[in-house]
C-alpha positions as CSV (number, residue, x, y, z in Angstrom):
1,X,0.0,0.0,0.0
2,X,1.4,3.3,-0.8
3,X,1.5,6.6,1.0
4,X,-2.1,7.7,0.0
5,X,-4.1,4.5,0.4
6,X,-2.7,4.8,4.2
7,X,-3.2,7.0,7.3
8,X,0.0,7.5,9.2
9,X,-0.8,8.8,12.3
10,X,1.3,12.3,13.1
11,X,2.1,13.5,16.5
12,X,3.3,16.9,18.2
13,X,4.6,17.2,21.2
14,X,5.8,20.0,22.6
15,X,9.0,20.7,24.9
16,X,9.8,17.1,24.0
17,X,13.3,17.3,24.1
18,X,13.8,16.1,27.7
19,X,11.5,15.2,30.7
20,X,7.6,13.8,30.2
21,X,7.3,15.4,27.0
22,X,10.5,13.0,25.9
23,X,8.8,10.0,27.0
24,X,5.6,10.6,25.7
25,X,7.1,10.9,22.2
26,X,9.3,7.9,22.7
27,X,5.7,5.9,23.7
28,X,4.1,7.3,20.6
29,X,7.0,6.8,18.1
30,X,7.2,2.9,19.8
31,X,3.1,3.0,19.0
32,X,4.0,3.4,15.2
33,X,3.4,7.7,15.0
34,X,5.3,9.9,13.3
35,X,6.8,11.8,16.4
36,X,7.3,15.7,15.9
37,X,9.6,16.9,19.0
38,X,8.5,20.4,19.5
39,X,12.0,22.3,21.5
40,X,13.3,25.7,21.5
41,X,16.3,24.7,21.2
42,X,17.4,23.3,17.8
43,X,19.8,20.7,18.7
44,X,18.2,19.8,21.8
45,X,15.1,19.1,19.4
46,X,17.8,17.1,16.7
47,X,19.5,15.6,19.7
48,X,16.1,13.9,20.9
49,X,14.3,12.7,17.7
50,X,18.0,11.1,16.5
51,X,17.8,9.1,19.9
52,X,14.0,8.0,19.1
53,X,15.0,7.4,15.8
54,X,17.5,4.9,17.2
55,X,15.0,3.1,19.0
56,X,13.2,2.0,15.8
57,X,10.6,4.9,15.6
58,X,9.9,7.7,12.8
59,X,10.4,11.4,14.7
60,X,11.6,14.6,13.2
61,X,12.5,17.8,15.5
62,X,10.7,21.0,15.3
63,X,11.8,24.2,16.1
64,X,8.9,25.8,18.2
65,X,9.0,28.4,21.4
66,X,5.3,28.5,21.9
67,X,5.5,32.1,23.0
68,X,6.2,33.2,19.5
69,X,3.2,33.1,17.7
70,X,5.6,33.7,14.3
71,X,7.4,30.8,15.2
72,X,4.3,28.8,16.1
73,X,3.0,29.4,12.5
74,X,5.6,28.8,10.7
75,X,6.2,25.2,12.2
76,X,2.1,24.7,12.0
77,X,2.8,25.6,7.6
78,X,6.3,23.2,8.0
79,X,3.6,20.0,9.5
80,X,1.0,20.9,6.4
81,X,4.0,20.9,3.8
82,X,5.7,17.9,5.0
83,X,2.8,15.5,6.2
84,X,-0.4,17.7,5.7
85,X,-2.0,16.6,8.8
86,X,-1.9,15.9,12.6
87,X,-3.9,13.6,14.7
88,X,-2.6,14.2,17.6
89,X,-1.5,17.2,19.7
90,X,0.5,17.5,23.3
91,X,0.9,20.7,24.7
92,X,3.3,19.9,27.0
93,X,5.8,22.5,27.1
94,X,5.3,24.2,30.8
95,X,7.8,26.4,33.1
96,X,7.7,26.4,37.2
97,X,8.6,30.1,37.4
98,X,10.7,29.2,40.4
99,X,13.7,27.4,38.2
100,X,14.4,24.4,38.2
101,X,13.9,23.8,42.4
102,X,12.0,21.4,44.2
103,X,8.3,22.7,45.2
104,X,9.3,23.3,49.4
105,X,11.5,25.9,47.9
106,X,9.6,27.5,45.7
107,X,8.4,30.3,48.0
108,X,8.7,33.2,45.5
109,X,5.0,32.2,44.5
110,X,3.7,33.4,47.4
111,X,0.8,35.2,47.0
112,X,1.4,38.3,49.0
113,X,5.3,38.7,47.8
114,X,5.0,37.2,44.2
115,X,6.3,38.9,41.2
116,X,3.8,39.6,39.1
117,X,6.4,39.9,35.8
118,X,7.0,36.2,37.1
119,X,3.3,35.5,37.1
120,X,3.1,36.9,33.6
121,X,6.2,34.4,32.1
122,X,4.5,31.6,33.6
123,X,1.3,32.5,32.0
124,X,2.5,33.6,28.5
125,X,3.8,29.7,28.4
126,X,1.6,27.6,30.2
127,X,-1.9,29.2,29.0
128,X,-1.6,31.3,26.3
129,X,1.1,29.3,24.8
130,X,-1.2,26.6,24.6
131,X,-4.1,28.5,23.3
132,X,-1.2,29.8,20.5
133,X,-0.4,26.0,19.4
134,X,-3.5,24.7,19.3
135,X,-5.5,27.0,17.0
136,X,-2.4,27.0,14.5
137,X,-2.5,23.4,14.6
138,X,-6.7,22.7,14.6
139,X,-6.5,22.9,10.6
140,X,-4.0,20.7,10.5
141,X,-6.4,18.6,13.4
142,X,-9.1,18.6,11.4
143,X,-7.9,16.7,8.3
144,X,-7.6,13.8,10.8
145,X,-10.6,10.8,11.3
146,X,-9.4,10.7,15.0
147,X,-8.1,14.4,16.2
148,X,-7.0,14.2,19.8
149,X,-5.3,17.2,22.2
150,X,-3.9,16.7,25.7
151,X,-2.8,19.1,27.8
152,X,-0.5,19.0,30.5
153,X,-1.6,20.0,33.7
154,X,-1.0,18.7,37.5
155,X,-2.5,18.2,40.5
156,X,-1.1,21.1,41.8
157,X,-3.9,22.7,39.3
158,X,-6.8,20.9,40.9
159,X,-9.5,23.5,43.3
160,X,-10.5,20.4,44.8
161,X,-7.3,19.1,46.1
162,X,-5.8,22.4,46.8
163,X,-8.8,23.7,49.1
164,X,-8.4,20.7,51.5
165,X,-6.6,21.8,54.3
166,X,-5.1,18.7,55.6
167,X,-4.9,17.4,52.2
168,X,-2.0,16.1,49.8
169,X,-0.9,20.0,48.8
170,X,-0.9,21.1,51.8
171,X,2.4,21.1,52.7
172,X,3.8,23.1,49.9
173,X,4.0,26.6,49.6
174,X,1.0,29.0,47.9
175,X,1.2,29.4,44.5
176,X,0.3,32.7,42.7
177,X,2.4,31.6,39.6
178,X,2.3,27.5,38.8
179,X,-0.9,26.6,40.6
180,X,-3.4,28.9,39.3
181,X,-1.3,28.7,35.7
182,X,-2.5,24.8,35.6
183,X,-5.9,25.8,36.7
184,X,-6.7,28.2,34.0
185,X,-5.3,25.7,32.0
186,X,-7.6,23.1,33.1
187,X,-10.8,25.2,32.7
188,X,-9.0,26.1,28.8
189,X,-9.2,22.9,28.3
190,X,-13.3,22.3,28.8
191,X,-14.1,25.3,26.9
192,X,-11.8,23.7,23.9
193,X,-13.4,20.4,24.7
194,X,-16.9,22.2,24.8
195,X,-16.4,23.8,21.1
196,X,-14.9,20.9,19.5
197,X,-16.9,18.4,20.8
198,X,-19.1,18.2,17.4
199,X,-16.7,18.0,15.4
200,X,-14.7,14.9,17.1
201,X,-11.9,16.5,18.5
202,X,-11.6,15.1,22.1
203,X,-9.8,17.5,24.1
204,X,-8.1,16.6,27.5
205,X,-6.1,17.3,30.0
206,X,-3.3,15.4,31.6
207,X,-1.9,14.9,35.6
208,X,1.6,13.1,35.2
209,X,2.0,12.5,38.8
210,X,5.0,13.7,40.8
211,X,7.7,12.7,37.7
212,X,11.4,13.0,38.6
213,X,12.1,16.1,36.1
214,X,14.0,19.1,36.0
215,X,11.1,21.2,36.6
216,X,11.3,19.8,40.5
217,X,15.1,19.2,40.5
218,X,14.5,15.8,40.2
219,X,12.4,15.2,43.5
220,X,9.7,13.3,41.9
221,X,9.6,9.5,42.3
222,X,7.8,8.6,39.3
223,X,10.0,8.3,36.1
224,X,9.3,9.6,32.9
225,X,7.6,7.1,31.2
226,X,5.4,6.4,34.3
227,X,4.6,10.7,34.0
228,X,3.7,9.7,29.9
229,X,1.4,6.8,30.7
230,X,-1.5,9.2,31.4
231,X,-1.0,11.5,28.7
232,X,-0.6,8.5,25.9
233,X,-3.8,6.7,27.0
234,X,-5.0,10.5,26.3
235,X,-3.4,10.6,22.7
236,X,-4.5,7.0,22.0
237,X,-8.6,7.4,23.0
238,X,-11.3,5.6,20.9
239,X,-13.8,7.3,19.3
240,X,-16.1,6.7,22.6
241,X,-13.2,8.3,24.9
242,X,-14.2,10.7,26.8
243,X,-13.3,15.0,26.5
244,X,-13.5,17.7,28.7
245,X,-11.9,16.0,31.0
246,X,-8.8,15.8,33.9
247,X,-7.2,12.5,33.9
248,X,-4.3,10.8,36.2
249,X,-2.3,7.6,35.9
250,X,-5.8,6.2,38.2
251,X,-8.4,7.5,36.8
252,X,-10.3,11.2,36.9
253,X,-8.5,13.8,39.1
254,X,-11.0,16.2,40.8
255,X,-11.3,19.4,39.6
């Protein structure tokens, strides 16, 4: 069968030169995708797709800083030129704020001293960098017969869990910066889920669990490819899969 009488699923993941967003396009590219690493940084981006490639799968870097929307369109005509679709997108790509510092230390989110230019960077990547992405890559999403999006989010981003006073979070410092980031990010993700619901694009988002990355200076005990385990059942749903929805390594994680 040639190239036309065949679908071959494509996939973008972005920040997927190192951490979950690595694994997640290792798991794909072993699931026979076409793996598109997403990086800033060029070589990083070279550096990761050569090592997948090396594995046995198909994956191609792409030069994409999804807080520059020129950028972002010129990879999103790049995908249409070179494969002319994508069935699946990850926005992965996500910054603390803090560094790269384990979350007991990252006390420069408090509320009442944070800085707000801070609160803006983390922001400008983590919401409206997704929002960016995702509408320069829905035409290419649309061309697929099974579209799927999964965002990256984290428990830390959960009302629910947060407003529990003896509960799981409660131990780490307030957040103005990270927390609410992944929050708005969660309720981005319903109204996405709520618009493209009709037309079959199921829209999710995605709680890794504490993973052992550089975002917490490796603190985590979950590995990376435990972190990607959520997010590929995400990428891989049946037409009867669910959208609109928060999702763990268990099961639904309460809003």
């Amino acid at each position: 069968m040639n190239e036309h009488t065949t679908h071959r699923q494509v996939a973008l993941i972005t920040g997927a030169n190192k951490g979950i967003g690595r694994a997640t396009a290792e798991r794909l590219a072993e699931l026979g995708m076409t793996v598109l690493i997403g990086a800033r940084d060029p070589r990083r981006g070279e550096e990761a797709a050569a090592a997948a490639r090396a594995a046995g799968g198909d994956a191609h870097a792409v030069t994409l800083d999804v807080t520059d929307q020129a950028g972002v369109r010129e990879a999103a005509r790049w995908i249409e030129e070179r494969f002319g679709h994508l069935d699946v997108l990850v926005n992965n790509a996500g910054i603390s704020g803090s560094g790269q510092v384990s979350p007991q230390d990252a006390r420069d989110q408090v509320p009442s001293s944070v800085d707000l230019d801070m609160v803006r960077a983390v922001f400008e990547t983590n919401v409206f960098g997704v929002i960016t992405v995702t509408n320069a890559m829905l035409p290419l999403l649309r061309r697929s017969p099974a579209p799927r999006v999964v965002n990256l989010s984290s428990a830390a981003g959960s009302l629910t869990v947060n407003s529990i006073p003896d509960g799981p979070l409660s131990g780490l410092p307030e957040s103005a910066a990270y927390s609410p980031s992944k929050t708005a990010l969660n309720a981005l993700t319903v109204q996405y889920a709520n618009e493209l619901r009709k037309d079959g694009i199921l829209v999710n988002a995605a709680d890794p669990g504490f993973v052992d990355t550089d975002i917490n200076d490796h603190t985590g005990y979950l590995t990376t490819a435990q972190g990607a385990a959520a997010v590929v059942r995400l990428a891989t749903l049946g037409a009867d899969g669910p959208t609109g929805g928060f999702f763990g390594t268990d099961g639904p994680v309460p809003w």
